[in-house]
C-alpha positions as a printed NumPy array, in Angstrom:
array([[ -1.07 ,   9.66 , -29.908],
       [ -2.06 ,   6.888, -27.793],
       [ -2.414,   7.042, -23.879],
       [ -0.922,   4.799, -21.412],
       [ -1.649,   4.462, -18.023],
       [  1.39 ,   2.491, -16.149],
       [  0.095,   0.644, -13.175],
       [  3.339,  -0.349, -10.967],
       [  4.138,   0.005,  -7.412],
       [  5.244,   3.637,  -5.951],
       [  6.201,   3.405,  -2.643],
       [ 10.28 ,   3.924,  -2.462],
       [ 13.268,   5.244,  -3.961],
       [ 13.603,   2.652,  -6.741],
       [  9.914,   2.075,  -7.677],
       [  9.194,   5.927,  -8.235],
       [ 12.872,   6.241, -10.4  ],
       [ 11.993,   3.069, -12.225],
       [  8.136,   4.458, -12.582],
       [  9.361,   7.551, -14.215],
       [ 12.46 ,   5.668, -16.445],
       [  9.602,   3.846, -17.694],
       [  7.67 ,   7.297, -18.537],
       [ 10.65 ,   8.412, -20.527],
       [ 11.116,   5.194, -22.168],
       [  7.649,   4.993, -23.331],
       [  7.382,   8.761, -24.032],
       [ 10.253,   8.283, -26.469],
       [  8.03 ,   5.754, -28.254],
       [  5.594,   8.19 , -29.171],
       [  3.236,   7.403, -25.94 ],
       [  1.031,   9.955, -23.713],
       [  1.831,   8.869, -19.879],
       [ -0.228,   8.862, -17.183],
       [  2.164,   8.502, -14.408],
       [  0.026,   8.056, -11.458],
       [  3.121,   9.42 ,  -8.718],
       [  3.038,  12.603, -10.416],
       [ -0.598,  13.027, -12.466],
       [ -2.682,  11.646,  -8.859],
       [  0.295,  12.702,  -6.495],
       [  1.265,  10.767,  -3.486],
       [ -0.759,  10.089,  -0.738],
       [  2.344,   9.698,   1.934],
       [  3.462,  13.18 ,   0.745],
       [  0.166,  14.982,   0.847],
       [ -1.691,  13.544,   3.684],
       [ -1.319,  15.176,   6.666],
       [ -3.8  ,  14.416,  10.163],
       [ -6.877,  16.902,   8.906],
       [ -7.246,  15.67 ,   5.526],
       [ -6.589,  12.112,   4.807],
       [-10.078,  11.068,   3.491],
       [ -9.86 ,  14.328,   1.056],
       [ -6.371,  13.179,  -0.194],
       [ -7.29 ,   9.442,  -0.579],
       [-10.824,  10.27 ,  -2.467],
       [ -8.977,  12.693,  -4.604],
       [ -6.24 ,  10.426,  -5.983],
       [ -8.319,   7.69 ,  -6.25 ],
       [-10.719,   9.654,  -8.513],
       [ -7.918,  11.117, -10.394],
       [ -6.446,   8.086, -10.891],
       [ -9.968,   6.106, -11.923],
       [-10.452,   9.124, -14.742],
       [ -6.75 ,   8.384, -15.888],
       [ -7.643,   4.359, -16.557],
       [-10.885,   5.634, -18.638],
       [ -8.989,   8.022, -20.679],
       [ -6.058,   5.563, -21.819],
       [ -5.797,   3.298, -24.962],
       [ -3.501,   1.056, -22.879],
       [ -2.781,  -0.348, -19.293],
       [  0.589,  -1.043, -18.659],
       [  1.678,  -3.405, -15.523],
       [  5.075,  -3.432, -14.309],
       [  4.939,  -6.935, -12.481],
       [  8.269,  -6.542, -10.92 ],
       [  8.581,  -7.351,  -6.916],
       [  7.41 , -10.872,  -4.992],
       [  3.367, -10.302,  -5.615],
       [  2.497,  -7.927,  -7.803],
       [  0.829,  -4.496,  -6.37 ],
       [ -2.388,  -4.3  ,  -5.033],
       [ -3.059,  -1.876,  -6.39 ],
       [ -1.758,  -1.993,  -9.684],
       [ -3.97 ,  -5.001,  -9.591],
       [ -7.158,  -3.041,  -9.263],
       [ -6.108,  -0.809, -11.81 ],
       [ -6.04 ,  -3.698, -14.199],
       [ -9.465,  -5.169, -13.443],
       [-11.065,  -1.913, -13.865],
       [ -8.755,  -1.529, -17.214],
       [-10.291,  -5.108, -18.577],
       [-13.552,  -4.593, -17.348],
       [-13.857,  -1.154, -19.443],
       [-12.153,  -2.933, -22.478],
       [ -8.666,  -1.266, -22.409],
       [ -5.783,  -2.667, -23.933],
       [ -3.341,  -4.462, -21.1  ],
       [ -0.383,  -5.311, -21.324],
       [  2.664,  -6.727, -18.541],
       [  6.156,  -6.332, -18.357],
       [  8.363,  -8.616, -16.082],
       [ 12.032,  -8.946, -15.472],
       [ 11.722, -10.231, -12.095],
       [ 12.615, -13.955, -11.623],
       [ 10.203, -14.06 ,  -8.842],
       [  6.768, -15.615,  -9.213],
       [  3.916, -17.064,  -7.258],
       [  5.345, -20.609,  -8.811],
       [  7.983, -22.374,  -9.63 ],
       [  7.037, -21.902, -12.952],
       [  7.606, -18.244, -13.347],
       [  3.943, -17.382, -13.396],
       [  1.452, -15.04 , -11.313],
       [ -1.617, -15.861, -10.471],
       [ -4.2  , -16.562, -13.719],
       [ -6.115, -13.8  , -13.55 ],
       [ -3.678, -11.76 , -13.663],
       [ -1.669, -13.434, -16.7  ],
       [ -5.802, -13.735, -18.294],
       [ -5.724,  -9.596, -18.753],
       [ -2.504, -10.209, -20.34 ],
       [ -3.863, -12.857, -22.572],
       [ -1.213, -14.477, -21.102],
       [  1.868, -13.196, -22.545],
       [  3.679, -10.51 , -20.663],
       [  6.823,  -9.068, -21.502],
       [ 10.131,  -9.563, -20.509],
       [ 12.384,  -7.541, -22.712],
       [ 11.91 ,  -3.604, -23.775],
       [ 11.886,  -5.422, -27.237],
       [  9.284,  -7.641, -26.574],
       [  7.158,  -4.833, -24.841],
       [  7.782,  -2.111, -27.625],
       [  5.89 ,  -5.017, -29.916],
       [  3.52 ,  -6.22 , -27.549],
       [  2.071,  -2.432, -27.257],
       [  2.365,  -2.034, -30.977],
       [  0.185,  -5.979, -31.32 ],
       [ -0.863,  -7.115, -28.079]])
């Protein structure tokens, strides 16, 4: 079974449903998920004024160990920039040779020509996916 990592954002209501729609979606595929809102936890929910370093240092090292165990970096690109984060995550995914891949249905883009910036696209090999079609084949060939 392979592993997938998705990198998206997780900071409201609709990113965290979406995050874990995705889970199931890919779960019914036949893919392992590492769901970073429930495998590292989140920060805004376990931080409280005595241990914010702890909390910080411990997601981001459980989420760094979930990137090296995974056959595959997903990106949801969704939202007017993509996440920060999520953006780390996938320059630690290329540099260590993972498989990336990018799924957008969002019309927005940093130009009028639909596209995010090159380096992001470049992990991609510049072809992210737009439909659950097109990213059921682009995990399966990418």
């Amino acid at each position: 079974m392979k592993h997938i990592y998705l990198a998206a954002p997780l900071f409201n209501e609709m990113e965290l449903k979406r995050n874990k729609e995705m889970a199931i979606f890919l779960n019914s595929l036949g893919y392992d998920v590492y769901l970073p809102q429930e495998s590292g936890g989140l920060a805004f929910e376990l931080i409280n004024e005595t241990n914010e370093l702890e909390i910080n240092k411990q997601i981001f090292e459980s989420d760094i160990e979930g990137i090296k165990s995974c056959d595959i970096l997903l990106f949801l690109l969704d939202g007017r920039v993509p996440d920060e984060g999520a953006c780390v995550e996938l320059g630690m995914a290329y540099a260590w040779n993972k498989k990336c891949v990018g799924y957008k249905t969002d019309a927005r883009a940093l130009d009028i020509t639909g596209k995010d910036n090159l380096f992001i696209e470049g992990c991609f090999n510049f072809k992210v996916a737009k439909t659950k079609e097109e990213l059921e084949l682009y995990l399966k060939t990418n």
